[in-house]
Each structure stands twice: as structure tokens, then as C-alpha cells.
PDB file with one MODEL, atoms N, CA, C and O in Angstrom:
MODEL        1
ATOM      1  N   UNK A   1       1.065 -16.067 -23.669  1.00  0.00           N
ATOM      2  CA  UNK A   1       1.650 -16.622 -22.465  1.00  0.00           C
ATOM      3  C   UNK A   1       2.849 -17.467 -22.858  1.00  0.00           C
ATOM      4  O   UNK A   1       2.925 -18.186 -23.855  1.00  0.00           O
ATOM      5  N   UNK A   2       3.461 -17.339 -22.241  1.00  0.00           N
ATOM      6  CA  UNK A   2       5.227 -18.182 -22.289  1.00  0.00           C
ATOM      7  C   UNK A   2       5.210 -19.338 -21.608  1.00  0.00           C
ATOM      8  O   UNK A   2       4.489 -19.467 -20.619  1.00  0.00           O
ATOM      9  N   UNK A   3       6.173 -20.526 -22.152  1.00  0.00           N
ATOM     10  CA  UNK A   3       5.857 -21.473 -20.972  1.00  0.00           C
ATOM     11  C   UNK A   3       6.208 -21.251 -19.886  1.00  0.00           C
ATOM     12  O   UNK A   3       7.087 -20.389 -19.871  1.00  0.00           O
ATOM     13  N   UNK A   4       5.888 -21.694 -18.751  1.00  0.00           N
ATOM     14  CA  UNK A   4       6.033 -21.718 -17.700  1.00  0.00           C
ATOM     15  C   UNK A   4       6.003 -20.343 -16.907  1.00  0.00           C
ATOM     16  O   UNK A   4       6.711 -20.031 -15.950  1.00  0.00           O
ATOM     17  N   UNK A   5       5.101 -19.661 -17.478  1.00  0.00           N
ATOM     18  CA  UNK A   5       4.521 -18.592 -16.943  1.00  0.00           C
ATOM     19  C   UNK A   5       3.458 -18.797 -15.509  1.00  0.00           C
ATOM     20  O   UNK A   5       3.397 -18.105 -14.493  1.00  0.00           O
ATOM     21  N   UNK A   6       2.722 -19.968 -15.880  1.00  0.00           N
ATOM     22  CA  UNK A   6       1.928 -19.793 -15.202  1.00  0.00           C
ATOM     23  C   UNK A   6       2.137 -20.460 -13.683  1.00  0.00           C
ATOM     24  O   UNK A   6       1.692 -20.355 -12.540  1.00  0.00           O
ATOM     25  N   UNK A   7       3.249 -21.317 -14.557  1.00  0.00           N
ATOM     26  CA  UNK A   7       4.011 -21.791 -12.736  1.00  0.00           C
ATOM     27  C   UNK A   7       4.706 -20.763 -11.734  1.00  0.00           C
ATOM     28  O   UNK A   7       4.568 -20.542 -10.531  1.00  0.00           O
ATOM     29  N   UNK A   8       5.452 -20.269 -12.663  1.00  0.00           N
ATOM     30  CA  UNK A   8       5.928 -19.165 -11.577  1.00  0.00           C
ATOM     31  C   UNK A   8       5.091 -17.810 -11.277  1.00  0.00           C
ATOM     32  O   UNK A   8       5.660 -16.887 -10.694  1.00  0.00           O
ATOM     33  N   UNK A   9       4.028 -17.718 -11.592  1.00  0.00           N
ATOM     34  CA  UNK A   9       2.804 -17.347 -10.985  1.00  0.00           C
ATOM     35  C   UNK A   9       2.140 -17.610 -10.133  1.00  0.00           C
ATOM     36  O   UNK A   9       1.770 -16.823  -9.261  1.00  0.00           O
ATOM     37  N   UNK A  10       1.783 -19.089 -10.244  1.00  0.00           N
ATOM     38  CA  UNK A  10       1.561 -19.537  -8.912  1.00  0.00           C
ATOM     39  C   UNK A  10       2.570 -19.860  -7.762  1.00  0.00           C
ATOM     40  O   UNK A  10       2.435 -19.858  -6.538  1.00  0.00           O
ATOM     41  N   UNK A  11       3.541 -20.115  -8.514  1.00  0.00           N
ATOM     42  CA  UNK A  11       4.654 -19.871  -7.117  1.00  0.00           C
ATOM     43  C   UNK A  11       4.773 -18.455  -6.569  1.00  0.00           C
ATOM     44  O   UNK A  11       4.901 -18.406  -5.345  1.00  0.00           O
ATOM     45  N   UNK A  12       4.762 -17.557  -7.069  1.00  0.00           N
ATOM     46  CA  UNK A  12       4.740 -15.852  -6.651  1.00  0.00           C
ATOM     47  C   UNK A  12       3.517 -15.637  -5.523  1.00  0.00           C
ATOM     48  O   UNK A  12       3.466 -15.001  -4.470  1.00  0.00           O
ATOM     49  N   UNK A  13       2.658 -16.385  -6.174  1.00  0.00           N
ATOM     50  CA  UNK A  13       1.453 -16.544  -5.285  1.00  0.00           C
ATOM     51  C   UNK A  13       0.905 -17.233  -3.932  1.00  0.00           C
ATOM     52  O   UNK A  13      -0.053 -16.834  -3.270  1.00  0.00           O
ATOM     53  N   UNK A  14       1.823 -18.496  -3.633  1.00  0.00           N
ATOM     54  CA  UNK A  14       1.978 -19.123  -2.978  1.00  0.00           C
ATOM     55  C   UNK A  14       2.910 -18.412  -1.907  1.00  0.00           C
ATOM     56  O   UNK A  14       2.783 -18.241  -0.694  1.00  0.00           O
ATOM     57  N   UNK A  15       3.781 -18.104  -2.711  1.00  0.00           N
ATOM     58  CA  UNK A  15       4.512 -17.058  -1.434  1.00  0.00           C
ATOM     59  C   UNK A  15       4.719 -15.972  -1.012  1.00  0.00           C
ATOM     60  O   UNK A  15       5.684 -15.562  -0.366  1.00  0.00           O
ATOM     61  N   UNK A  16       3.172 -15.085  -1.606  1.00  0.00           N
ATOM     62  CA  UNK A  16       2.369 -14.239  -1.002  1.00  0.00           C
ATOM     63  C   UNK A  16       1.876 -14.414   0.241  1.00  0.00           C
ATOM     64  O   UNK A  16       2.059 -13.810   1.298  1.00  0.00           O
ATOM     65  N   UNK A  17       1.103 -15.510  -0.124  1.00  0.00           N
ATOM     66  CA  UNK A  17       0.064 -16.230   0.887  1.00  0.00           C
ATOM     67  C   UNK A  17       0.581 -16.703   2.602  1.00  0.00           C
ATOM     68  O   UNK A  17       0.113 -16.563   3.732  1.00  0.00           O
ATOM     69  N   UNK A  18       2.059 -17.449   1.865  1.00  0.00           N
ATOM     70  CA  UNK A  18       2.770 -17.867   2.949  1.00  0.00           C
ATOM     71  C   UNK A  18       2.784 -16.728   3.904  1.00  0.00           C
ATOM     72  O   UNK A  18       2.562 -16.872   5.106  1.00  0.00           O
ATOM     73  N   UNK A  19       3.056 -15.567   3.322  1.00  0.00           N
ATOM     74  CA  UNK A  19       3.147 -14.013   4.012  1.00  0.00           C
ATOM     75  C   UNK A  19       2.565 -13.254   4.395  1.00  0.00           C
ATOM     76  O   UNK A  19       2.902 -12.072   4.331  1.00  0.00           O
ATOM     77  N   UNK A  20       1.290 -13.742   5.024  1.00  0.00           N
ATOM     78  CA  UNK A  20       0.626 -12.360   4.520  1.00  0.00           C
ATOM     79  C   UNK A  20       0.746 -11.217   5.844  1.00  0.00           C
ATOM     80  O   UNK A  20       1.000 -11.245   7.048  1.00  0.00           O
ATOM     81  N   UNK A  21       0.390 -10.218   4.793  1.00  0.00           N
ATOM     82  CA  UNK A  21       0.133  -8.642   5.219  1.00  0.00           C
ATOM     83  C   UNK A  21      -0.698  -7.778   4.326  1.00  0.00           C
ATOM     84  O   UNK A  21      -1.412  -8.264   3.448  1.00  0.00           O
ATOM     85  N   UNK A  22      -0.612  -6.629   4.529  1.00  0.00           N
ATOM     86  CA  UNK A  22      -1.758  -6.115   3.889  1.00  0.00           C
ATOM     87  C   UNK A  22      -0.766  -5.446   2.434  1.00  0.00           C
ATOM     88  O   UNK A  22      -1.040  -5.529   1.237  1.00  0.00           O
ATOM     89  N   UNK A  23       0.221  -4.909   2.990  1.00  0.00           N
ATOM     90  CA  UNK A  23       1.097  -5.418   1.405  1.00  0.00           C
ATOM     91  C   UNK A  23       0.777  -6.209   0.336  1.00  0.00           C
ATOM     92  O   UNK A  23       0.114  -5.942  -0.666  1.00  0.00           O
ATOM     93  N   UNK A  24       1.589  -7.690   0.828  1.00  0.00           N
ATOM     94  CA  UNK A  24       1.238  -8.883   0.167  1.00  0.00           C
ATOM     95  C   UNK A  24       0.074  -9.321  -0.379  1.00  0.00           C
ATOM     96  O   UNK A  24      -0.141  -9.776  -1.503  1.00  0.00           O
ATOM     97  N   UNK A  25      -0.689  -9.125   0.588  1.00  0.00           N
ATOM     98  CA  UNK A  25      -2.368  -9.455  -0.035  1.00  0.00           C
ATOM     99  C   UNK A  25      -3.053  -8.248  -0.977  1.00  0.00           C
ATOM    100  O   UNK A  25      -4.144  -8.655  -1.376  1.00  0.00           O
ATOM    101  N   UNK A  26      -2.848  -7.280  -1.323  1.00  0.00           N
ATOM    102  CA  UNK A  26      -2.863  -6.259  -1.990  1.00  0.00           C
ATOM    103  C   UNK A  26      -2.388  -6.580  -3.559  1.00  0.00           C
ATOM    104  O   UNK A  26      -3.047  -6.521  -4.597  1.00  0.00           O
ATOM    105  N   UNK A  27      -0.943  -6.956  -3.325  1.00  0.00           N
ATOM    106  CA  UNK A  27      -0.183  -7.317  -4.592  1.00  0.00           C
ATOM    107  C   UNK A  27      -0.755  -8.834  -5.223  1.00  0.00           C
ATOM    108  O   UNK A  27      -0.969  -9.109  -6.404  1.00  0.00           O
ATOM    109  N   UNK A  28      -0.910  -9.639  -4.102  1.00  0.00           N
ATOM    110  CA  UNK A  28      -1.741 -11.306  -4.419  1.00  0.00           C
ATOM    111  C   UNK A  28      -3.229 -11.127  -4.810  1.00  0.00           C
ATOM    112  O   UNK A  28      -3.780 -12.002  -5.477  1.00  0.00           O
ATOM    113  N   UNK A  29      -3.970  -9.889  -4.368  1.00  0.00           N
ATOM    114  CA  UNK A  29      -4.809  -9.669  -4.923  1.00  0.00           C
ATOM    115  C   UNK A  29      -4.944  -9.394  -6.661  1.00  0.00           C
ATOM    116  O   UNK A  29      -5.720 -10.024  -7.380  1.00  0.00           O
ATOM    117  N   UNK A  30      -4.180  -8.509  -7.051  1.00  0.00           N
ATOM    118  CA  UNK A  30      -3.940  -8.096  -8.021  1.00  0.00           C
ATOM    119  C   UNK A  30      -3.705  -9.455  -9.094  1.00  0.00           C
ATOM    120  O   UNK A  30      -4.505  -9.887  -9.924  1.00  0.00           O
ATOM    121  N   UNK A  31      -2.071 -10.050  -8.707  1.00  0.00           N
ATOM    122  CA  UNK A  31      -1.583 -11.087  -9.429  1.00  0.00           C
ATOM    123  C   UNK A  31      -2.686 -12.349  -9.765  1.00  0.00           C
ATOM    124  O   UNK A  31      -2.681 -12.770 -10.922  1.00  0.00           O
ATOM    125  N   UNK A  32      -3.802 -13.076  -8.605  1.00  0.00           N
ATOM    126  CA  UNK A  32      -4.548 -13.425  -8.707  1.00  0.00           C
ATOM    127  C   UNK A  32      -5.608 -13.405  -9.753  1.00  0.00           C
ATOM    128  O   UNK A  32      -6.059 -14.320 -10.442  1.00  0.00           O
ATOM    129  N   UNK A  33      -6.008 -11.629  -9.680  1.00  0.00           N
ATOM    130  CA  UNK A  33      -6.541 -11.579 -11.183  1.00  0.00           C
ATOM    131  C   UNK A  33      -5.907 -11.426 -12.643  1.00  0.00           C
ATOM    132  O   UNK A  33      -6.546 -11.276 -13.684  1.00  0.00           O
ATOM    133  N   UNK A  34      -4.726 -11.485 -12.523  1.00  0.00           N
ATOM    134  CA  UNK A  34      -3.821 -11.560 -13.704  1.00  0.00           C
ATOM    135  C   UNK A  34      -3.881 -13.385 -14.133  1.00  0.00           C
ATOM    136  O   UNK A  34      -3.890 -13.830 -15.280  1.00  0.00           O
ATOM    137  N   UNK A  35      -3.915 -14.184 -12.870  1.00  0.00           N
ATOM    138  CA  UNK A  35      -4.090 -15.629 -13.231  1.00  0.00           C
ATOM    139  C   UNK A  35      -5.304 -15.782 -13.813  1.00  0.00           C
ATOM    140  O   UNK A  35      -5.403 -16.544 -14.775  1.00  0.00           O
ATOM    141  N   UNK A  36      -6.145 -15.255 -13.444  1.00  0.00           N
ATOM    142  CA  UNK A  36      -7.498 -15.731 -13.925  1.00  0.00           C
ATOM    143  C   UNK A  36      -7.501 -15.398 -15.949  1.00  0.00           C
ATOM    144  O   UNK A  36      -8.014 -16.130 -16.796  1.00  0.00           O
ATOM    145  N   UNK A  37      -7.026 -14.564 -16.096  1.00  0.00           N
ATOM    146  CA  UNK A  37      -7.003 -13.852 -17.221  1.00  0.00           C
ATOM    147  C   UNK A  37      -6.205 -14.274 -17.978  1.00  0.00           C
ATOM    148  O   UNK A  37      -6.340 -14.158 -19.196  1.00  0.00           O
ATOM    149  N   UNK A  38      -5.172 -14.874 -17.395  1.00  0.00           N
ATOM    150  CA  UNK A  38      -4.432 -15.529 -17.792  1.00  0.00           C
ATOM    151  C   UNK A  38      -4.245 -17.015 -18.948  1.00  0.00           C
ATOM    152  O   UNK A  38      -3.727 -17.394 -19.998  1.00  0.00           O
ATOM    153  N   UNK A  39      -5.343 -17.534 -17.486  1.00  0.00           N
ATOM    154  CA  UNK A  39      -5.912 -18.768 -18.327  1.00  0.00           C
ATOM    155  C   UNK A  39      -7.492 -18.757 -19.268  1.00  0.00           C
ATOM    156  O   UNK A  39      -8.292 -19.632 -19.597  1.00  0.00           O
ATOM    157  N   UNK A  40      -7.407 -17.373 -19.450  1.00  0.00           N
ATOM    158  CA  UNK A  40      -8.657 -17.233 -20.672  1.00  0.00           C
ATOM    159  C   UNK A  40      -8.415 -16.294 -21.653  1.00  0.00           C
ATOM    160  O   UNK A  40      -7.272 -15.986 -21.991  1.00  0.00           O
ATOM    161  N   UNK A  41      -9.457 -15.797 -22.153  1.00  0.00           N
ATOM    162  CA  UNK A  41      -9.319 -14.749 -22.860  1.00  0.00           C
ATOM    163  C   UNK A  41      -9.277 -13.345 -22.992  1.00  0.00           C
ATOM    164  O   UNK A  41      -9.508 -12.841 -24.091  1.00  0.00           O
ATOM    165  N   UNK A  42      -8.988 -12.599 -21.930  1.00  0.00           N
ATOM    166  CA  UNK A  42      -9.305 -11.589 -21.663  1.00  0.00           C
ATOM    167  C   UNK A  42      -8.067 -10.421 -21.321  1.00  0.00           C
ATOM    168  O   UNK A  42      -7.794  -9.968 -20.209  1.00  0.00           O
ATOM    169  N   UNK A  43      -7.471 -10.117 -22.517  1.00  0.00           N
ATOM    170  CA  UNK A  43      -6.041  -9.408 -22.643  1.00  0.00           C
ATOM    171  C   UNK A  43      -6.038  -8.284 -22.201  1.00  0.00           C
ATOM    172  O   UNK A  43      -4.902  -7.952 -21.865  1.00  0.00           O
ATOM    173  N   UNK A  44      -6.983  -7.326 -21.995  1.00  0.00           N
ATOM    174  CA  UNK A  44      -7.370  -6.277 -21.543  1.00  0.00           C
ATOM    175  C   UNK A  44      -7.898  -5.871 -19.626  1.00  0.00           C
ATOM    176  O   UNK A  44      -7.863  -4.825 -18.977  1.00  0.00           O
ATOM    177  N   UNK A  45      -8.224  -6.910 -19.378  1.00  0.00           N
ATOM    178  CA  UNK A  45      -8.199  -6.735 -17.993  1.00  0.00           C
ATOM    179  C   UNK A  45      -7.230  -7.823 -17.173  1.00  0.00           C
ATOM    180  O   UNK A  45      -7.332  -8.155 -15.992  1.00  0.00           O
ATOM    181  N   UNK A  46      -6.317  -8.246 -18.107  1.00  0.00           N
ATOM    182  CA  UNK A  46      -5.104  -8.907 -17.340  1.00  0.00           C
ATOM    183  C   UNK A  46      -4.085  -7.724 -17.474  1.00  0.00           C
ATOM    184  O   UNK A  46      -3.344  -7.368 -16.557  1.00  0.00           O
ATOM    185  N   UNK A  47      -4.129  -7.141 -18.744  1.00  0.00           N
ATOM    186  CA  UNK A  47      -3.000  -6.029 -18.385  1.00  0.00           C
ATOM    187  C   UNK A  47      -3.314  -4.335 -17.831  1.00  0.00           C
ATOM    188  O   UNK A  47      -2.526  -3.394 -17.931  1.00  0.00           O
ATOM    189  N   UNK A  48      -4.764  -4.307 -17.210  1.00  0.00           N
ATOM    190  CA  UNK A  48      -5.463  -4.114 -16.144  1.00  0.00           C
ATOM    191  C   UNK A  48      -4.378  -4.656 -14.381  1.00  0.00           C
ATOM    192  O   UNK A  48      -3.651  -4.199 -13.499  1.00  0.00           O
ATOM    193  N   UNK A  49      -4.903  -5.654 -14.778  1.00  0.00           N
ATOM    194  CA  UNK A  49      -4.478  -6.302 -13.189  1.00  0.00           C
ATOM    195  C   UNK A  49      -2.452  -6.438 -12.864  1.00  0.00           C
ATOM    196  O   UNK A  49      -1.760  -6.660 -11.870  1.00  0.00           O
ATOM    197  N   UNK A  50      -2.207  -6.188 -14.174  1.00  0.00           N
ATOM    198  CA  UNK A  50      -0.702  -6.558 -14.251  1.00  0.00           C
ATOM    199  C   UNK A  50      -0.285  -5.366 -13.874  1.00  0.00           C
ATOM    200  O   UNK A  50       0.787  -5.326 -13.271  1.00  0.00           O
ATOM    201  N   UNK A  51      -0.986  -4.158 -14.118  1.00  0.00           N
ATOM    202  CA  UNK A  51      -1.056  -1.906 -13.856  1.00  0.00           C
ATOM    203  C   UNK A  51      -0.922  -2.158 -12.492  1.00  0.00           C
ATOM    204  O   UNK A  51       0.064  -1.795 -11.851  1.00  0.00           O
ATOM    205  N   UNK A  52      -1.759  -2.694 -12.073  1.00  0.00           N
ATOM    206  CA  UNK A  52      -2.390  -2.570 -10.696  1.00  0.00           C
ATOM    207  C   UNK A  52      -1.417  -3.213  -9.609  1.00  0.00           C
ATOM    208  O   UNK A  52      -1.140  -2.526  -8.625  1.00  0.00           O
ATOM    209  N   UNK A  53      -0.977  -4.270  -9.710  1.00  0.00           N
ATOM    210  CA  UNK A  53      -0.207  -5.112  -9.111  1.00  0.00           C
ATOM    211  C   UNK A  53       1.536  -4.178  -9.491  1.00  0.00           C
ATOM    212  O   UNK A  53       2.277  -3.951  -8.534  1.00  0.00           O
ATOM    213  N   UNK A  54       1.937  -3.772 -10.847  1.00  0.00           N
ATOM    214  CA  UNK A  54       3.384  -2.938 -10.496  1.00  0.00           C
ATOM    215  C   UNK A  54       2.599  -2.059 -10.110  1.00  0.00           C
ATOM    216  O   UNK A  54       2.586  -1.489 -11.201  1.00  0.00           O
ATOM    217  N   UNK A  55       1.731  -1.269  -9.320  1.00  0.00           N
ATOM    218  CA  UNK A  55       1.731   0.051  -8.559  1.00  0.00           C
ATOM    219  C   UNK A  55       1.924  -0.879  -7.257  1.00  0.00           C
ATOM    220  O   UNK A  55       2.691  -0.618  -6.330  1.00  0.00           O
ATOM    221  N   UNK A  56       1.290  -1.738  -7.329  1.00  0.00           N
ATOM    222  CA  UNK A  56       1.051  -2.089  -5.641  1.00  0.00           C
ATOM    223  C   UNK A  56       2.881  -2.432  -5.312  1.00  0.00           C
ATOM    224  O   UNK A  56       3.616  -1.822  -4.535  1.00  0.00           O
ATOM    225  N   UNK A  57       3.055  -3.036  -5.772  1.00  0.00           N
ATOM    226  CA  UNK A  57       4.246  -4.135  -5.449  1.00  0.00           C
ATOM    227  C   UNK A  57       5.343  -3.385  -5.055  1.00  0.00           C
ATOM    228  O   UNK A  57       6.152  -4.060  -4.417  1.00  0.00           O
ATOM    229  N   UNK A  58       5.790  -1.717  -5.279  1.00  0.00           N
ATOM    230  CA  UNK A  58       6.177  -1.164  -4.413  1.00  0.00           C
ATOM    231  C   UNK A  58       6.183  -0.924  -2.655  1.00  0.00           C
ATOM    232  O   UNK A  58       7.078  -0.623  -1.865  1.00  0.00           O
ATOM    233  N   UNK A  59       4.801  -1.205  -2.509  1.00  0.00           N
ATOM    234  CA  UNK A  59       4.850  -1.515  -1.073  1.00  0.00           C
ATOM    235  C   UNK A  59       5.506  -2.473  -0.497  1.00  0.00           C
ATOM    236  O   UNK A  59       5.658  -2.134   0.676  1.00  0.00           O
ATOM    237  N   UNK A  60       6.170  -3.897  -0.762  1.00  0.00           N
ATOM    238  CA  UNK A  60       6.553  -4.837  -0.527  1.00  0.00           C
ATOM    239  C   UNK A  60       7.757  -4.624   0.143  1.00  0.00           C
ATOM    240  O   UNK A  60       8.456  -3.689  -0.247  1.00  0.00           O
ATOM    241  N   UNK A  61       8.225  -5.478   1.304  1.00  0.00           N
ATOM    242  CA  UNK A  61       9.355  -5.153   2.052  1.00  0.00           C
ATOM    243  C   UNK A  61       9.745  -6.391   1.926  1.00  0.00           C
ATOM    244  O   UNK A  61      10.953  -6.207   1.778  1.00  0.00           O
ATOM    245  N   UNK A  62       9.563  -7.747   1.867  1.00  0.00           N
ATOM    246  CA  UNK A  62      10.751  -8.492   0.757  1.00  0.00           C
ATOM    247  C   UNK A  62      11.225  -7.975  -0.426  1.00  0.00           C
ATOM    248  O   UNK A  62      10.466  -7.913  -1.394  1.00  0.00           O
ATOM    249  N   UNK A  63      12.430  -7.573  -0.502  1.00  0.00           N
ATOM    250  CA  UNK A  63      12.678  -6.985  -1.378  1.00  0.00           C
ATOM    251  C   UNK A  63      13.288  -7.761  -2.691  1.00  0.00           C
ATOM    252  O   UNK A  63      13.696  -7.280  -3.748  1.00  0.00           O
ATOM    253  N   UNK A  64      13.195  -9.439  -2.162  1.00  0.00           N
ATOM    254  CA  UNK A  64      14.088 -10.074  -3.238  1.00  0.00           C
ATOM    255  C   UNK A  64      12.328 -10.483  -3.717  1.00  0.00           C
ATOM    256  O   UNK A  64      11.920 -10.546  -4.877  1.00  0.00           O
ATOM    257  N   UNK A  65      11.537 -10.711  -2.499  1.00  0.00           N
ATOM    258  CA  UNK A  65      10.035 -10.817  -3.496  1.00  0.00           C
ATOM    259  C   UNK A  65       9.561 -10.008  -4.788  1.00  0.00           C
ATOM    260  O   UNK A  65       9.231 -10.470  -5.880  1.00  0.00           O
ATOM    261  N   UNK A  66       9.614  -8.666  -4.369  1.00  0.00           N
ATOM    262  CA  UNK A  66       9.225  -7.726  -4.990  1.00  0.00           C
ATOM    263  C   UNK A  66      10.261  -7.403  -6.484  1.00  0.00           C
ATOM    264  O   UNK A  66       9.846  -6.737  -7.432  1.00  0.00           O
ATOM    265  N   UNK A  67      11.732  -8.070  -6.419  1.00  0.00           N
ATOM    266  CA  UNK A  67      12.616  -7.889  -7.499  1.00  0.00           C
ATOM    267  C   UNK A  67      11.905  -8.974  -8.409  1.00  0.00           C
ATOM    268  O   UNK A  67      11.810  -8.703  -9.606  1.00  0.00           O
ATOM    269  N   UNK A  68      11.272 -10.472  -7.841  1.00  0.00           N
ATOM    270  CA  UNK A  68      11.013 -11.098  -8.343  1.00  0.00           C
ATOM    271  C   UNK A  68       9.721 -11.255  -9.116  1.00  0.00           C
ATOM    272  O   UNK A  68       9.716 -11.974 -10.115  1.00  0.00           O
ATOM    273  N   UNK A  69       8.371 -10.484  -8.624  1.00  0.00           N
ATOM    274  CA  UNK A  69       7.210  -9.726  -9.035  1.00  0.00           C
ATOM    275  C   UNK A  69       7.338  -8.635 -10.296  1.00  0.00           C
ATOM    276  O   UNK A  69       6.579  -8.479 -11.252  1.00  0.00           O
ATOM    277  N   UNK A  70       8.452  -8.005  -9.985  1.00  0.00           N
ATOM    278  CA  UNK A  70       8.649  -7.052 -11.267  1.00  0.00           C
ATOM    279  C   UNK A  70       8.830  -7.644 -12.101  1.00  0.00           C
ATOM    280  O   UNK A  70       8.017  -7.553 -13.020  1.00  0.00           O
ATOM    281  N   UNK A  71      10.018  -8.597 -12.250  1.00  0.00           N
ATOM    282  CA  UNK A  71      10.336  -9.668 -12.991  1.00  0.00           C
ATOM    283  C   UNK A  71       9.062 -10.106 -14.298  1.00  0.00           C
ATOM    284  O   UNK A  71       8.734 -10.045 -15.483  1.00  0.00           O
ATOM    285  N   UNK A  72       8.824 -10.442 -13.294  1.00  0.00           N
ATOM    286  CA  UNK A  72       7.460 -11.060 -14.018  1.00  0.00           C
ATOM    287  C   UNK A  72       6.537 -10.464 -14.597  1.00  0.00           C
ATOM    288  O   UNK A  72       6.056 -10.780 -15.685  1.00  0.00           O
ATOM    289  N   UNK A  73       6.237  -9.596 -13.940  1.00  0.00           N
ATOM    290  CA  UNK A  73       5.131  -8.410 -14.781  1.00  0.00           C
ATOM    291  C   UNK A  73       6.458  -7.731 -15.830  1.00  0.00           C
ATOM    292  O   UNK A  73       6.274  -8.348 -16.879  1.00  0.00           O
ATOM    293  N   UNK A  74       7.087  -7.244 -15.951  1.00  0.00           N
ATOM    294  CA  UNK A  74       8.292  -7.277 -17.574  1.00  0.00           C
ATOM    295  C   UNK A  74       7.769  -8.084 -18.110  1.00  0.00           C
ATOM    296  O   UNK A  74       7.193  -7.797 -19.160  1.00  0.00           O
ATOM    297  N   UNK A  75       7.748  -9.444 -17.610  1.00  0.00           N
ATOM    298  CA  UNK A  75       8.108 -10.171 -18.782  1.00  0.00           C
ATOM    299  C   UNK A  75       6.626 -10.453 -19.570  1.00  0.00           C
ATOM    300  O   UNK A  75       6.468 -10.743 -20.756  1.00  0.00           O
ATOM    301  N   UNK A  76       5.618 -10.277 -18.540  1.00  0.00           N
ATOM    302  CA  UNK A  76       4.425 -10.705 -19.410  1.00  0.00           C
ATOM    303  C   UNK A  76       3.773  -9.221 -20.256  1.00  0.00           C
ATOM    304  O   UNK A  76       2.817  -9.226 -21.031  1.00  0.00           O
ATOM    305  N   UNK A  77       4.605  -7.994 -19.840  1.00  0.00           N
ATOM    306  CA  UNK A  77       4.511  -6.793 -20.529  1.00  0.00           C
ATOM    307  C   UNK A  77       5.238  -7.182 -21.806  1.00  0.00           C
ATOM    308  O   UNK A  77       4.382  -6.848 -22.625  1.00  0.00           O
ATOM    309  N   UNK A  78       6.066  -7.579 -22.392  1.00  0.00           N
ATOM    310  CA  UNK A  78       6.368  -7.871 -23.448  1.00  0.00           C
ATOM    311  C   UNK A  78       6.041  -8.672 -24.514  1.00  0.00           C
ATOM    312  O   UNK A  78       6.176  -9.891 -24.416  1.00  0.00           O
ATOM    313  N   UNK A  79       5.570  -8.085 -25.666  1.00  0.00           N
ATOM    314  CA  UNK A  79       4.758  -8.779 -26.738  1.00  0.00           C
ATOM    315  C   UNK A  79       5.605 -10.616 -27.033  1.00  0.00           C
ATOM    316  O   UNK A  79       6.788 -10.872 -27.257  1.00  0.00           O
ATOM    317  N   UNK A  80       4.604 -11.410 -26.924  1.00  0.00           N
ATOM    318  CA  UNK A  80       5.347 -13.017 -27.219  1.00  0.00           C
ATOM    319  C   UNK A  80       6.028 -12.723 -28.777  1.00  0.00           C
ATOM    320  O   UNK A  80       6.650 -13.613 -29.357  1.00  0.00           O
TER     321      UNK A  80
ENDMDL
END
């Protein structure tokens, strides 16, 4: 994990929530379990939930949301 990963996670998340639809809550579903995994040990079903969330996050019609979701799943796809 990178710093300040996990803030702008929960900010991604927060403004899911602010939003919801069945989109959003789909993709916040996902990202949600990427937090959990996040803050433990479990590398294999965070990049599980990180699969799951870039399939979903195509559905998204904020589109500066969804530039910003990809974002993020890149970056935590890339070895530290």
C-alpha cells in the first residue's frame, strides 16, 4: 500500500455513497472490499475485489468518477 492510498479510497467511497445508484453501489460494493483487504492481510482477495470493481466501474455515468476509480485501481495494480 502507498501512502495515502487509503484516503483516497475512502474519499472514492464517500462519493459513491453521496450517489447512489445501482451503478455506484455495485462499484462501492466492490471498492469496499478492496478496503477491507486493504487494511490486512489478504493480497489475493483484494486483487479479487480490485477485478471486480474495474469490470463494474464501466457502468458509471460520472465519468470524471469513473476516470478517477480507474486511477486508482492502476495504481494499486502496480507492484510497490
Amino acid at each position: 500500500m502507498r501512502p495515502n492510498d487509503l484516503d483516497a479510497l475512502n474519499e472514492l467511497l464517500a462519493i459513491l455513497a453521496e450517489h447512489p445508484s445501482p451503478e455506484n453501489d455495485y462499484v462501492r460494493e466492490h471498492l469496499e472490499g478492496v478496503r477491507f483487504y486493504m487494511t490486512g492481510a489478504m493480497p489475493y482477495e483484494m486483487a479479487l475485489n480490485l477485478k471486480m470493481a474495474e469490470e463494474a466501474v464501466g457502468a458509471l455515468k460520472d465519468h470524471d468518477l469513473k476516470a478517477r476509480i480507474e486511477r486508482f485501481i492502476e495504481a494499486q495494480s502496480r507492484p510497490v
